[in-house]
N, C-alpha and C positions, 0 to 999 in steps of 0.2 A: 504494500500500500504506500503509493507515495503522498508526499505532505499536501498535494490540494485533492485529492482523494478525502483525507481524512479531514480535512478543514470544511468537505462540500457534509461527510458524514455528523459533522458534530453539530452544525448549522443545522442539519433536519431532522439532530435530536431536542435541540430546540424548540420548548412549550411556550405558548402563547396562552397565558388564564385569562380570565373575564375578570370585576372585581371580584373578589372574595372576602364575605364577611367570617369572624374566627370562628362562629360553628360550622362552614362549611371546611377552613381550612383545620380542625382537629376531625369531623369526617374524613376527610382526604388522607391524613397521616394516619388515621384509624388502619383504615383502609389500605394502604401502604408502606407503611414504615417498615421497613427489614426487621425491628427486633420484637414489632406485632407478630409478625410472619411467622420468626423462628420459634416466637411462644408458641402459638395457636398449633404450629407441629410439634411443640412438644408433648400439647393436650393431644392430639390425635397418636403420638407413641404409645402415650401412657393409656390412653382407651382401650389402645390395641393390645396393649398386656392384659388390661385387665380381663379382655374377651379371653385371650390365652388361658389366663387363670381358670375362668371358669370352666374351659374345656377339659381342663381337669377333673371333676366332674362326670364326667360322659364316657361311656368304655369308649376303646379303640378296636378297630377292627383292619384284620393287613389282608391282602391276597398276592400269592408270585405264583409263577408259573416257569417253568423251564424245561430246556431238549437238548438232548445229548446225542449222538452216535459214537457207532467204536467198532473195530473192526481187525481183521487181521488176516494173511493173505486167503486163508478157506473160508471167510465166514465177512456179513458185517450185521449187526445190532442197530439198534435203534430206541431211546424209550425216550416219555416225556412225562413230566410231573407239575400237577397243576393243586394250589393247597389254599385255604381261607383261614381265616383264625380269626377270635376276639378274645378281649381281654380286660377285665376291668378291675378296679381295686374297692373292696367292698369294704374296708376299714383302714385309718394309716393313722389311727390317734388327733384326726383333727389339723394333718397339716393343710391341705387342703381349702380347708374353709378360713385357716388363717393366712394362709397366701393371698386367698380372693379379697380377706378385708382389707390386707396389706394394700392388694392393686388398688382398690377402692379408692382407699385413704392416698396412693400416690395421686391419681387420676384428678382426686380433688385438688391435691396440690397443686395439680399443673393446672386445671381450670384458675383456681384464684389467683397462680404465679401472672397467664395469661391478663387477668381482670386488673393486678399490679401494673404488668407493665403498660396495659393501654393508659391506666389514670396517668401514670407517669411520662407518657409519650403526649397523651394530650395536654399535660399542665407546662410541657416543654412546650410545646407549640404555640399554646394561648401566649405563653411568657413571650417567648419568638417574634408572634402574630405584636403583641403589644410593644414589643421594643421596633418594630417599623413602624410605627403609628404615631409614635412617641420623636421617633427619627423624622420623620417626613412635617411630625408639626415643630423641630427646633428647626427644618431647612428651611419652612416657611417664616419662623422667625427671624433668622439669619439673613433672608434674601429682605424684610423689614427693615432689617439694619443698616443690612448695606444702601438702600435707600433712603436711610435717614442719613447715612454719613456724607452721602453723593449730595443730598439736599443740605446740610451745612457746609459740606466744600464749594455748594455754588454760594450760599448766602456770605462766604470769608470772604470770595474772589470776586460777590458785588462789593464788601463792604473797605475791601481793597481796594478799587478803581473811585471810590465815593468818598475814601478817606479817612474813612471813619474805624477800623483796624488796623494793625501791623499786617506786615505781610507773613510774618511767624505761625498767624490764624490760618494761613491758606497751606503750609508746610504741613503742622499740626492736619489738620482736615484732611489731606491728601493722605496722609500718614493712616487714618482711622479709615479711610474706603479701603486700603490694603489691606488692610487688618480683615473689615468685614468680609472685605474679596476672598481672604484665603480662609477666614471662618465657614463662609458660606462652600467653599471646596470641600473641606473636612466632613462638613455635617452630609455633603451630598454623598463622600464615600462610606459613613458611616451607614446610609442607607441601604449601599450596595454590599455592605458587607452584613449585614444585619437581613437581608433579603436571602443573601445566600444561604446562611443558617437554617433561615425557614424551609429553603428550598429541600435543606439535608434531609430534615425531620419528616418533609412529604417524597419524600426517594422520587425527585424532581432532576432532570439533565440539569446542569450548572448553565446559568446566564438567562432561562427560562423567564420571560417575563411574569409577574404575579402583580398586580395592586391589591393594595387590601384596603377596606374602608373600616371607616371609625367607628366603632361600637357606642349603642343607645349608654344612655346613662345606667350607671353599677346599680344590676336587684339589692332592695334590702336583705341585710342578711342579721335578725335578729336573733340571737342563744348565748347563753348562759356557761360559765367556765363551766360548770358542771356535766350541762349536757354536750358540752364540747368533747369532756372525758369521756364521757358515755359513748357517744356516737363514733370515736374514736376505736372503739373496742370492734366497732363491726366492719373493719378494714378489709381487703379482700391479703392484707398481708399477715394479721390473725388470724385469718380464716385459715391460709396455708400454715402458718405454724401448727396452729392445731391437726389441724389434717396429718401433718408432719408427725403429732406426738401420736396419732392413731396408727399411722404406718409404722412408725417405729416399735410401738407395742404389738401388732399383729406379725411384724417377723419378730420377735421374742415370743410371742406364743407360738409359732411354728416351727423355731430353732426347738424349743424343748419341747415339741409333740413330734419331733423327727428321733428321740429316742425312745419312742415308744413301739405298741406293735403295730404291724402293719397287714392286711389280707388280702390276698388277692386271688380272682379265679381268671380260669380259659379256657377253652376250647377251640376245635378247629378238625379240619376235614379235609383231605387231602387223596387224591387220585392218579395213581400212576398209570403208565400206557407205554409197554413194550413191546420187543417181537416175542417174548417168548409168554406174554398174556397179560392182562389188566389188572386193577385192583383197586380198592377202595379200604382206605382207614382212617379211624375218628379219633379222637383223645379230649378229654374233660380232664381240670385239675382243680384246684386249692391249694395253695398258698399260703404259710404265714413265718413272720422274720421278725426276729427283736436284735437290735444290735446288742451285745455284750461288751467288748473291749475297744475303744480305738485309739487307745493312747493318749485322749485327755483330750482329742478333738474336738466331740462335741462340748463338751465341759467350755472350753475354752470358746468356740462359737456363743455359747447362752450367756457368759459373761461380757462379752466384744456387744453383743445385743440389747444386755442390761442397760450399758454404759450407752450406747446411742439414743436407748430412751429417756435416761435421764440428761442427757444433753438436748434431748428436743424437747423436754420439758424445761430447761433453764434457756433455750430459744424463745421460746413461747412466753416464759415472764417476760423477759427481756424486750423482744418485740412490742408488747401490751406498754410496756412501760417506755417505750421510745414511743410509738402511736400517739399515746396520750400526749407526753411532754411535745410531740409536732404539733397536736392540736392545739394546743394553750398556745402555742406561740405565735402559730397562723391567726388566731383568733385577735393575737394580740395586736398581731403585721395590721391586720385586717382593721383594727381598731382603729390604730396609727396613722393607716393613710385616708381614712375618712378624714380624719381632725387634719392632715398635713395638706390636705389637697384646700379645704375652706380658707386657711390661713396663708395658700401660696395665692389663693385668687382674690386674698385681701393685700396680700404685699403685690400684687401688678398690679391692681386697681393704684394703690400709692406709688407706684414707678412710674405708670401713665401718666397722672397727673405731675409728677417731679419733671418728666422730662419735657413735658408741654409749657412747663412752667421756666425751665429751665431754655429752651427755644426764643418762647416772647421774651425773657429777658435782653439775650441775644441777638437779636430784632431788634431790639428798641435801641441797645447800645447799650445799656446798664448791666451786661450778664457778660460772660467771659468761655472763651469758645473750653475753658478747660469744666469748667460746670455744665457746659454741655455735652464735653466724651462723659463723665463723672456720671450724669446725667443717664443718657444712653446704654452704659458698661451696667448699671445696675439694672435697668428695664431689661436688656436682654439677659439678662442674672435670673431675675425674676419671672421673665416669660416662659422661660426655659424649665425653671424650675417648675414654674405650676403644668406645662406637659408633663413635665415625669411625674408629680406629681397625681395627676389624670388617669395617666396610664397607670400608677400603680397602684390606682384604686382596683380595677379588673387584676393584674397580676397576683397583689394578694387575698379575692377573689377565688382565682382558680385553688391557688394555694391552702385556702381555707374548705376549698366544697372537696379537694382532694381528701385533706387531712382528715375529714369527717365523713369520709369514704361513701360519697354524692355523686353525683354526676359530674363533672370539671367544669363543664359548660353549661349555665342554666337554659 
């Protein structure tokens, strides 16, 4: 493949999206993401044991068949053998049915691991989705600015020709569009680089164009530390730990019902067919075995077993008590940026006004071109802050319907 071979291929792996609001784009990454995918097979491995398991269960039944000849220079032979069997196990102490809980209890695991990782691919995304929202409104800031600095570098370089400034006003102002100029570059790759993140988490071709639009104002989200704890408990990643301490304890129950006894019957039927005449024979049996000696194997498998269940039991607290302390503290995120976003949109409200203020001054001739960067530097301080602010009203949002094991996305 030569290089415009591959430049014509990568151009028409190239996606062109429509807008996208952030519920469609966590559908999209539901739907797509690589380590949804590899979950979701792992639920379908662990199913397929568990069918396994239960096939256990069910006798077995074989058939072969085979033909021979043989010969020697006066003679040659010929016979053929055709045989069915079944076989089943009519008692084994029980391992059986503790394997099947074991699968069970794995199965579950993988379901809820699967239910983890989608919350956690979508609270990545919304986060994603919101850090280009949050990007695209400081670029429309920035591109503000720099038209406020353009609009005092013109008011220095009338108030130069009119007499009424130094020319040092119009160096200074030339100095601040630079500034804005190359602020406003920054904030524009900030975009592009915050774009392509999003791009990752929806397993998107890189350079893929996407817009995303701005989300309706943050649902109320009213609960109680209390019921924060609580709801916390019903995580889909307690659910797997528990599941975990049920798997763990049905191979400890099957480790020590594997020294026990065991029963088993067969039968089967078999037909031969030669030259020197046919024939037919059947056999039926019974079965039964107790291990005696194996050198401390088993002994040592029931303890190796013990010790995993008490490990998936000190998982499982563990887990409950991390759950929770996420919750308090999403709760608390969540708290924070209710009150930080009211009090960013009281500090621009007061920037606007300083810098308006700060302009007529300037105009009139009683204000000073440096009370006007002064001025400006803090409004876009301020404008900036109340977007992030905005935005991470929704981010810790997601973070909180996560933590309380919700939907991510109302």
């Amino acid at each position: 493949m030569n290089a415009l071979t591959a430049v014509v291929l990568l151009t028409a792996m190239v996606i062109t999206i429509p807008a996208t609001t952030i519920q469609q784009a966590v559908a999209t990454a539901l739907e797509q993401n690589p380590q949804v995918k590899v979950a979701a097979n792992a639920v379908r491995s662990a199913e397929a044991r568990l069918t396994a398991a239960r096939a256990a269960l069910s006798p077995t039944a074989s058939a072969s068949v085979g033909a021979s000849i043989s010969g020697s220079d006066a003679s040659t032979s010929s016979s053929g053998q055709a045989r069915v069997g079944a076989s089943y196990a009519v008692y084994d102490s029980g391992v059986r049915e503790a394997q099947i809980r074991q699968a069970e209890a794995q199965a579950e695991s993988s379901r809820q691991a699967l239910a983890a990782t989608q919350a956690s691919v979508a609270v990545e995304t919304g986060t994603a989705f919101m850090s280009i929202v949050t990007a695209e409104a400081v670029v429309a800031v920035r591109e503000q600015a720099l038209e406020q600095a353009r609009t005092q570098l013109r008011a220095a370089e009338a108030g130069v020709r009119a007499g009424t400034v130094p020319q040092a006003d119009v160096v200074r102002a030339q100095s601040q569009v630079a500034t804005a100029e190359f602020n406003l570059i920054d904030a524009r790759g900030t975009v592009d680089t915050r774009r392509s993140a999003l791009l990752v988490l929806l397993n998107l071709p890189a350079g893929s164009a996407i817009r995303v639009t701005q989300p309706g104002a943050v649902p109320a989200m009213e609960i109680s530390a209390a019921q924060a704890a609580d709801a916390a408990l019903r995580r889909p990643e307690v659910k797997q730990a528990e599941a975990n301490v049920r798997a763990a304890e049905a191979g400890l129950q099957a480790t020590v019902a594997q020294g026990g006894v065991s029963v088993s019957v067969d039968a089967g039927y078999g037909v031969s067919i030669a030259s020197t005449g046919n024939g037919g024979s059947w056999s039926t049996g019974i079965s039964a075995s107790v291990p005696l000696f194996d050198g401390g194997r088993r002994a040592a498998e029931v303890e190796a077993a013990r010790a995993s269940v008490e490990s998936a039991a000190v998982q499982l607290a563990q887990t409950r008590l991390q759950m929770q302390h996420q919750a308090q503290q999403a709760l608390t995120q969540f708290t924070t940026s209710i009150a930080r976003a009211a009090a960013a949109e009281k500090a621009a409200l007061a920037a606007r006004e300083s810098f308006r203020a700060a302009e007529g001054r300037y105009t009139a001739g009683v204000g000073t071109v440096v009370e006007v960067e002064t001025a400006r530097t803090e409004l876009v301080t301020a404008e900036v802050s109340l977007r992030q602010a905005q935005s991470d009203q929704w981010t810790t949002l997601v973070t909180l319907r996560r933590a309380l094991g919700l939907p991510v996305i109302p």
